[in-house]
C-alpha positions as CSV (number, residue, x, y, z in Angstrom):
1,X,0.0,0.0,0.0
2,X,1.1,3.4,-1.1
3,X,0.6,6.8,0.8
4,X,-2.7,7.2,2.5
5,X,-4.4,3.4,1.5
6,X,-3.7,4.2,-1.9
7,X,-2.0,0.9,-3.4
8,X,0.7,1.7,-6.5
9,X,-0.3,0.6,-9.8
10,X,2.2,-1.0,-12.1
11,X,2.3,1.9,-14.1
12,X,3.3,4.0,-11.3
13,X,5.5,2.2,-9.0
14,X,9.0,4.1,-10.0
15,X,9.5,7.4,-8.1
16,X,12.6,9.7,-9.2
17,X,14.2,12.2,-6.6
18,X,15.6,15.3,-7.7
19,X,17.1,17.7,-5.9
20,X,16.2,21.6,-6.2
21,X,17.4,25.2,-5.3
22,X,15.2,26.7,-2.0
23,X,13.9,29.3,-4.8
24,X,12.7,26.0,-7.2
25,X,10.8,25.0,-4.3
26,X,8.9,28.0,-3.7
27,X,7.8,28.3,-7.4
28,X,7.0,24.4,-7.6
29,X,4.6,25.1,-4.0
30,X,3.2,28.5,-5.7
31,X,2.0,25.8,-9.2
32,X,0.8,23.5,-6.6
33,X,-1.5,25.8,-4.5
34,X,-2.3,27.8,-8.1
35,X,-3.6,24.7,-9.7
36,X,-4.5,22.1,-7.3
37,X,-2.1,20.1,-8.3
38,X,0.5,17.4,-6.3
39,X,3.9,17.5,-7.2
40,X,4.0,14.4,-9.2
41,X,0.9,15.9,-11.2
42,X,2.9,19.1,-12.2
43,X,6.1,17.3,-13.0
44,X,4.7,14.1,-14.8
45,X,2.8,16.9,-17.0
46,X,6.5,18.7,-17.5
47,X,7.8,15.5,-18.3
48,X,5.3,15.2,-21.0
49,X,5.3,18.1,-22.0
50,X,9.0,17.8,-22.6
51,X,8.9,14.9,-24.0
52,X,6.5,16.2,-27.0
53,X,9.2,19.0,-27.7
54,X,11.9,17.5,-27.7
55,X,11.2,13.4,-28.6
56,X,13.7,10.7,-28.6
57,X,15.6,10.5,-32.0
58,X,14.4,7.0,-33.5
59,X,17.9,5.7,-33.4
60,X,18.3,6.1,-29.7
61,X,19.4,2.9,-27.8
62,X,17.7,2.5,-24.4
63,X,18.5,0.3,-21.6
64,X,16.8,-2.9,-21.8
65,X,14.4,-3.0,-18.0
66,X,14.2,-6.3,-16.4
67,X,12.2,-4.1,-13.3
68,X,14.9,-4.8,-10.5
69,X,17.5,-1.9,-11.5
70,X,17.9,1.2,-9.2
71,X,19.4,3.8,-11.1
72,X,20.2,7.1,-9.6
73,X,21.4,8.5,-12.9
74,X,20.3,7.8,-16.4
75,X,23.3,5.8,-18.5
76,X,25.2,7.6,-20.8
């Protein structure tokens, strides 16, 4: 079970931490309390958002998952 009885889905069992300036924090907290929206909300929409700007080339070579690796950097 997940925070507050919620259980994790498949789909959403992978958290990411990132660290951010004191400044970073107070803008992320002013989005949250301007749109209702949790943290992972806002940044899974930035993600996406990103991701539709600027999209993998085709011939990018990703890490093969097997769903036991902890990375705490992306490989290069």
């Amino acid at each position: 079970m997940g925070r507050a009885g919620k259980r994790l889905s498949d789909q959403n069992r992978n958290v990411v931490s990132v660290r951010i300036t004191d400044e970073e924090l107070e803008e992320l907290q002013g989005l949250m309390t301007a749109t209702s929206k949790s943290v992972s909300e806002l940044l899974k929409e930035a993600f996406r958002t990103y991701i539709e700007q600027y999209p993998l080339p085709e011939d990018a070579h990703l890490p093969e998952r097997t769903g036991s690796e902890h990375h705490d950097t992306f490989p290069r």
